[in-house]
N, C-alpha and C positions, 0 to 999 in steps of 0.2 A: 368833248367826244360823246356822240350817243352810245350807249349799253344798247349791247344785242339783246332783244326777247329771250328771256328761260322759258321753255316749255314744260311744263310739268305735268305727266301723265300719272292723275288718281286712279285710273281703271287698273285692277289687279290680273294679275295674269291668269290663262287660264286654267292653269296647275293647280292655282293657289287658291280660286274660287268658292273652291266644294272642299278646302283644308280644312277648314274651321268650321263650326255648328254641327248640327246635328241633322243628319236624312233625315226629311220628312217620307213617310210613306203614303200614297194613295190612300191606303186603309190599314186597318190593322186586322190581324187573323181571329178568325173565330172562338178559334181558345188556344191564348195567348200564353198558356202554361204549360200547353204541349208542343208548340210550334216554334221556327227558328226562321229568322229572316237574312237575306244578303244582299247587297245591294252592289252597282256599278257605276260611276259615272264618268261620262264622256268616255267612253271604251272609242275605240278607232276601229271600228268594228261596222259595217252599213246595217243602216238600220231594218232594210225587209226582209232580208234574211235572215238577221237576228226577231225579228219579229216572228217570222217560221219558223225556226226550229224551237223557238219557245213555246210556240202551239202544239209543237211535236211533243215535248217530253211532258206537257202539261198533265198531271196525272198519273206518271209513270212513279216508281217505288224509286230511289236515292241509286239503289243496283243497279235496275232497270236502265234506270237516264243517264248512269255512265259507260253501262257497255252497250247503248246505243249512241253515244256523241262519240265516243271510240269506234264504233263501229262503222259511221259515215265518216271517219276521217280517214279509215283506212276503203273506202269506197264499198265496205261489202251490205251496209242500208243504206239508206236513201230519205230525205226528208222532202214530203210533200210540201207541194206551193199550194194553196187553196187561200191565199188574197190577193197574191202580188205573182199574178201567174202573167200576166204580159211579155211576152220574149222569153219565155222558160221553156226549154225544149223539154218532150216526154223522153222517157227513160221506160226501160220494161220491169226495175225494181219499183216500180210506182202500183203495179197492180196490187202488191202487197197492204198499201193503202188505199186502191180502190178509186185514183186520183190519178189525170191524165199526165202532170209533169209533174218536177221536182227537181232537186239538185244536191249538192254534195257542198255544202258553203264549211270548207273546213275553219276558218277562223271566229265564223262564230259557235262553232261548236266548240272550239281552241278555249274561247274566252266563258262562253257558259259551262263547261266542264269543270273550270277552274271553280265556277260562282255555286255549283253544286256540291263539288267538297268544300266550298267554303260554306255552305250553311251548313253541313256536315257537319264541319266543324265545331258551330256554333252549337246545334244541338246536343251536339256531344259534352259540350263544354257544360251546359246546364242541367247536363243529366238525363236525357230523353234518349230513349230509344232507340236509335238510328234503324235497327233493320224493318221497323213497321210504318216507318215516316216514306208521304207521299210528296209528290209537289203540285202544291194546291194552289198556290196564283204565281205567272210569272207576268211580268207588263213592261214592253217595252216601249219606251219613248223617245220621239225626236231630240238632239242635243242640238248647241250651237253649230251650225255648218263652218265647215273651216277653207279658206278660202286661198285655194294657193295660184299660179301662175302659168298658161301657157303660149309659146313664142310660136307665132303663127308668119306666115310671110308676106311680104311687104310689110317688115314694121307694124304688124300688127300684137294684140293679147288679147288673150280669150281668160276667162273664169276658168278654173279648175277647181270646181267645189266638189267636198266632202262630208259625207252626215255622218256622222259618228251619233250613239246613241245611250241612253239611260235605262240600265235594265235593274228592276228589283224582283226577289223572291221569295215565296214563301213556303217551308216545307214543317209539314203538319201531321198528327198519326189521325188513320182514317174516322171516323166520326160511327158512331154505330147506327145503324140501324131502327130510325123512328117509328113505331107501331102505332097501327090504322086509327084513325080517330072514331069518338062516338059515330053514332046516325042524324044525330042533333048537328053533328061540322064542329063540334068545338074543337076537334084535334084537325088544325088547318096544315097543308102542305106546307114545308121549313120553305120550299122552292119560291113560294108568294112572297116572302120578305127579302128581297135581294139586296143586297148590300152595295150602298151608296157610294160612290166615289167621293173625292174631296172634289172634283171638277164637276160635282152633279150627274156624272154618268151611272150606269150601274155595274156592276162585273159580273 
């Protein structure tokens, strides 16, 4: 009698993937003594939207960025589209940013609100300051697309894909204030040295 094939699938799951080791980040913070980082991965969350509203709070104080993702989820701000405006109807809370449309994507505020008390957290835990910390890089990145199933007629199927996506953060206390250089240039703009990605981009 022949033995049926065992299949044995090495590929781990997607749960399990990102269990073990350690995040790498894009980069690392300016200064690494004052700052706290939090990171996401594969949130089920779309990715353009979470891409905008992280453009949104980019900059805002730890305060600031949670009674504004509370505030778009109870509908009363609004978070500007300014990349992924294609199909994005205008709103009239959008003059506030000076920007034709926008939207209200409560689950990525759902899930970044979380990820800002969680570096919240983190800062606090190492002893930093929480009420003068800013948020100084957020970057959100495509994950695996998840691929489910739709039953179309005449026996037919369609894809029904999903991006879910990779968010990390960084919340940092603001940086002071560089004074003017000689006339000679020796004291050049911080702005000229821009900080390199791991993917060679710059931020």
């Amino acid at each position: 009698h022949r033995l049926a094939p065992t299949f044995i699938n090495h590929r781990p799951a997607l749960s399990q993937s990102f269990a073990m080791g350690k995040h790498t980040y894009s980069r690392e913070p300016a200064n690494p003594a004052k700052s706290a980082k939090a990171c996401g991965k594969d949130l089920r969350v779309h990715f353009k939207n979470t891409h905008e509203v992280g453009a949104a709070i980019k900059g805002m104080t730890l305060e600031r960025a949670q009674k504004y993702l509370q505030a778009v989820m109870d509908k009363k701000e609004i978070v500007p589209f300014k990349r992924f405006r294609i199909g994005v109807k205008g709103k009239p809370q959008c003059r506030n940013w000076k920007v034709p449309v926008g939207r209200w994507p409560t689950k990525s505020c759902k899930y970044l609100l979380a990820m800002v008390k969680n570096a919240e957290s983190n800062a606090d835990i190492r002893g930093i300051d929480t009420d003068t910390l800013v948020i100084d890089h957020v970057q959100v990145n495509k994950a695996v697309r998840g691929r489910r199933r739709t039953f179309r007629a005449h026996g037919r199927i369609n894809a029904f894909m999903s991006q879910p996506c990779h968010v990390e953060m960084f919340v940092s206390e603001p940086e002071e204030p560089v004074a003017a250089g000689d006339q000679d240039g020796s004291g050049a703009p911080a702005n000229l040295s821009n900080t390199r990605l791991r993917s060679g981009m710059t931020a």
